[in-house]
VOPAGU-2260 file (C-alpha; in pm, 1 decimal, decimal comma):
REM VOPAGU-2260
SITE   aa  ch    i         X         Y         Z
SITE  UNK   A    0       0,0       0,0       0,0
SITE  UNK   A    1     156,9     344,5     -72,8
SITE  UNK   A    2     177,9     612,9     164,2
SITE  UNK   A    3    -118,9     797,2      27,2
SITE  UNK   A    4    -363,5     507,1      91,1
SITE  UNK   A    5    -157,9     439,6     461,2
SITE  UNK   A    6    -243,8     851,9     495,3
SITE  UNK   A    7    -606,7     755,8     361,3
SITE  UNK   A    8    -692,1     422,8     589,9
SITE  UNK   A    9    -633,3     700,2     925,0
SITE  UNK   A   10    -833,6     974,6     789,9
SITE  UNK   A   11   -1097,6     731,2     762,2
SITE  UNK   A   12   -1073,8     575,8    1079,4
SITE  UNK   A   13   -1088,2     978,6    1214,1
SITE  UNK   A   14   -1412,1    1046,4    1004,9
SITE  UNK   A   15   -1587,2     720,1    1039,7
SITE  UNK   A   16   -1618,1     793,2    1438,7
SITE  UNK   A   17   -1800,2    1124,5    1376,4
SITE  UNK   A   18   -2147,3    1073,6    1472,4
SITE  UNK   A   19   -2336,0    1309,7    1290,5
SITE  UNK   A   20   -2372,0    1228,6     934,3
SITE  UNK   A   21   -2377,1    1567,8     785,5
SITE  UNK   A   22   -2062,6    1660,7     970,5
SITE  UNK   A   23   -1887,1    1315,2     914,4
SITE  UNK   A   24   -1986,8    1428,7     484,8
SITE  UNK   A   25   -1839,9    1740,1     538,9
SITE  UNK   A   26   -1565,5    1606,1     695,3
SITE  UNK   A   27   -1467,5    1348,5     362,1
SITE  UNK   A   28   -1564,3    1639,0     132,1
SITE  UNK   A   29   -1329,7    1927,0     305,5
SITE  UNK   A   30   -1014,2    1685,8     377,2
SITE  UNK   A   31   -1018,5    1498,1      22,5
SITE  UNK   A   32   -1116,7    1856,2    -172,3
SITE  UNK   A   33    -862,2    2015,7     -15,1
SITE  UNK   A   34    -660,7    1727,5     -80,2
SITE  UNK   A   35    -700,4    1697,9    -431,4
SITE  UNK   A   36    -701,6    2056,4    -493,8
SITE  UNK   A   37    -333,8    2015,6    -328,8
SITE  UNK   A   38    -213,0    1827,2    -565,9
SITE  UNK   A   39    -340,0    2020,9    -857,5
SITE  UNK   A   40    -171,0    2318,3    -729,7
SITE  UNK   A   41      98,2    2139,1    -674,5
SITE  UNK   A   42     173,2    1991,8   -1017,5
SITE  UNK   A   43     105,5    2389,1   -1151,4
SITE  UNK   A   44     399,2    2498,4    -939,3
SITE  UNK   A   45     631,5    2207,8    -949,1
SITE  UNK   A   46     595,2    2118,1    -550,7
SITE  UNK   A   47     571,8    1755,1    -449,2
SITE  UNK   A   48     239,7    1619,7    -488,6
SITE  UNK   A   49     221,6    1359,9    -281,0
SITE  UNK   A   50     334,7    1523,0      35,3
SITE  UNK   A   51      31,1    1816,2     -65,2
SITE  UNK   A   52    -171,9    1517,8     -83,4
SITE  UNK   A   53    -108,4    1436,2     263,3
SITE  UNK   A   54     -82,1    1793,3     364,5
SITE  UNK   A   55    -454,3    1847,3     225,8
SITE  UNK   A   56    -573,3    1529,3     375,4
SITE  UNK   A   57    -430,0    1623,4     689,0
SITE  UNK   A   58    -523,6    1976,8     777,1
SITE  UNK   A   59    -815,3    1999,5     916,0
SITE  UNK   A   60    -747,3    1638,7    1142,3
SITE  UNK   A   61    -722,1    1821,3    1482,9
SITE  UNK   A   62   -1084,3    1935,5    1432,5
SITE  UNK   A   63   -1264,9    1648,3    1291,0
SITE  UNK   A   64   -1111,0    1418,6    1615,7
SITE  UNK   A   65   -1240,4    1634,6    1844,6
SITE  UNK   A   66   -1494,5    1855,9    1687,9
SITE  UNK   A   67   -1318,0    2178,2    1825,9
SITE  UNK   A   68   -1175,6    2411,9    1574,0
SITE  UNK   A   69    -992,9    2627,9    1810,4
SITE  UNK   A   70    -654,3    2675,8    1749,4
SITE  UNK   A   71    -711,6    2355,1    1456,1
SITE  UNK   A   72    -338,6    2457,1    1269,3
SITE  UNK   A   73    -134,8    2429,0    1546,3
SITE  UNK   A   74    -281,9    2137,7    1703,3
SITE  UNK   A   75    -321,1    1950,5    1415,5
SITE  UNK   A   76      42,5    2004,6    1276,0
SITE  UNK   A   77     115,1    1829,2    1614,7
SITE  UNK   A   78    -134,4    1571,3    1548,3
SITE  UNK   A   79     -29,6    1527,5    1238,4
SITE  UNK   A   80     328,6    1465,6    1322,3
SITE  UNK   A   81     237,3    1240,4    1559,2
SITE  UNK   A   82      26,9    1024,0    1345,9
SITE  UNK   A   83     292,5     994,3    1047,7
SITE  UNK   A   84     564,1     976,6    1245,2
SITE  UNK   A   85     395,2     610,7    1382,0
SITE  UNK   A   86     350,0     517,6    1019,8
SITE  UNK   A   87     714,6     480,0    1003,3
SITE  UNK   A   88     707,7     560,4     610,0
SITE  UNK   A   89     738,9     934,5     591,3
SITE  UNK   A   90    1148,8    1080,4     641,1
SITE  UNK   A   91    1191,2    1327,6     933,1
SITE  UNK   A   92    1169,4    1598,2     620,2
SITE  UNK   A   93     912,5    1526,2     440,2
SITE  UNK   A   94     692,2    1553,7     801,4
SITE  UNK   A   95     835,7    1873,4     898,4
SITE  UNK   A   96     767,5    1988,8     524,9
SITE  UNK   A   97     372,0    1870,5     550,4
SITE  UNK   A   98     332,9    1963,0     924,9
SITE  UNK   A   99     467,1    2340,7     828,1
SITE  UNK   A  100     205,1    2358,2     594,2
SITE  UNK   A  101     -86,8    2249,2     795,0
SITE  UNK   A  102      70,6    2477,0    1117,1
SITE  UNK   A  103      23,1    2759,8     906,8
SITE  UNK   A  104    -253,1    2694,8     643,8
SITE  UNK   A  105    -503,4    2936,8     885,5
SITE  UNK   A  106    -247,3    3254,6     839,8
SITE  UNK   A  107    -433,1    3339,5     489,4
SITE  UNK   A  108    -274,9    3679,6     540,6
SITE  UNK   A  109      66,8    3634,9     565,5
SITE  UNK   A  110     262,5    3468,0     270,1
SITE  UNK   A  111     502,8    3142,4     393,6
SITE  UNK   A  112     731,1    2904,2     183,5
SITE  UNK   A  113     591,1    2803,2    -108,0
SITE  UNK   A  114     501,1    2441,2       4,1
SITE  UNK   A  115     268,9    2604,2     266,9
SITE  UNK   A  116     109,2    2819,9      40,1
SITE  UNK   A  117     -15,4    2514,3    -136,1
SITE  UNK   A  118    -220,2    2401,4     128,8
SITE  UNK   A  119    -338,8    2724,5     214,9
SITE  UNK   A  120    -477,3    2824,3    -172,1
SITE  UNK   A  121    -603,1    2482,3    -161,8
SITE  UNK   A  122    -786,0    2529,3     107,2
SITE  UNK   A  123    -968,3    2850,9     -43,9
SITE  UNK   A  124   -1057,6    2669,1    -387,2
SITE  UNK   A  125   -1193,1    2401,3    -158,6
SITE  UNK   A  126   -1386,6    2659,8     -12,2
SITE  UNK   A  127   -1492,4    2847,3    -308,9
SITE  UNK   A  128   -1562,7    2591,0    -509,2
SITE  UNK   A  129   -1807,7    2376,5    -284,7
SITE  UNK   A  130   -2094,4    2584,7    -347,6
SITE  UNK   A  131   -2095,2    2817,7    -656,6
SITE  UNK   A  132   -2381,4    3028,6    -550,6
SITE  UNK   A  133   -2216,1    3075,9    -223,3
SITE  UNK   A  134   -2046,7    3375,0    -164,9
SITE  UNK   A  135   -1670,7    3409,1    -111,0
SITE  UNK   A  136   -1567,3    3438,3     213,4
SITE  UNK   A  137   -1406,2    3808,3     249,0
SITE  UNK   A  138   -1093,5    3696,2     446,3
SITE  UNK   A  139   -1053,5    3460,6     103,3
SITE  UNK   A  140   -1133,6    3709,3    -165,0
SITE  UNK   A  141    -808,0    3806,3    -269,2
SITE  UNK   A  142    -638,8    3443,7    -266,8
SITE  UNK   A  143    -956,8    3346,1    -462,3
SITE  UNK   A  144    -893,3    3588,5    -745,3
SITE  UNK   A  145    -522,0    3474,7    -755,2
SITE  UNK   A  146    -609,8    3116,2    -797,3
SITE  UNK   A  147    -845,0    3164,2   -1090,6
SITE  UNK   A  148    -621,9    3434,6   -1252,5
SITE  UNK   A  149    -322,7    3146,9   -1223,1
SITE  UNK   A  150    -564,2    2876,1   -1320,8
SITE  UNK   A  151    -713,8    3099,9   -1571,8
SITE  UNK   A  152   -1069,3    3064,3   -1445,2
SITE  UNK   A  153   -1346,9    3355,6   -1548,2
SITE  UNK   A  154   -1644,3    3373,0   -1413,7
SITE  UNK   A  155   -1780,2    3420,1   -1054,3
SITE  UNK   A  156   -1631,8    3749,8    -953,1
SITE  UNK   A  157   -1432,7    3737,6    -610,0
């Protein structure tokens, strides 16, 4: 089994103990967007795709386990480390280069390495793109127009 399935196999065991079936859904459709919106971005800007697979997968972990989003980056970049480093299949680098990302992935504001910024832009298309008739989120507005100018994208004004 690769690493992405091993990464997979614990998110699942994370969302399948969520009682509530609406939050368990938007539990698989926020982790796996964001996921696969990582690796999208990813390939764009030559990062490693895999790792923002895990990154995207892993992000939000801290709050689906407990159901408390306070402070959700830090603790789940803790989390997170803790959980790969007992997989025993992820180098000492690659963890501090996924656990960066999801430590930081709520500072929208601020601009950090480019491996972090990954996570966080692929957490706004994630976002954006659940709900087209929804509106964007202010704090997201600017990151939003970024992606779809670097995508492209017209349509839906920020």
């Amino acid at each position: 089994m690769n690493r992405i399935e091993k990464v997979r196999e614990a998110v699942d065991a994370v969302l399948l103990n969520i009682a509530d079936a609406g939050e368990r859904r938007c539990g698989y459709m926020h982790l796996y967007g964001v996921s696969q919106a990582c690796v999208l971005i990813a390939l764009k800007r030559d990062e490693n795709a895999e790792l923002a697979a895990v990154s995207g997968m892993l992000h939000d972990i801290h709050t689906y386990a407990t159901m408390d989003p306070r402070d959700h980056a830090h603790k789940g970049s803790a989390m997170a480390r803790d959980l790969l480093n007992s997989m025993k299949c992820f180098e000492a680098g690659e963890i501090d280069v996924i656990c960066s990302a999801i430590y930081h992935h709520s500072s929208k504001e601020i601009t950090h390495a480019p491996f972090d910024e990954v996570l966080k832009d692929a957490d706004v298309m994630q976002h954006c793109l659940y709900n087209p008739l929804f509106d964007v989120m202010k704090h997201e507005t600017e990151r939003f127009g970024k992606l779809k100018e670097e995508f492209g994208l017209t349509g839906r004004e920020p």
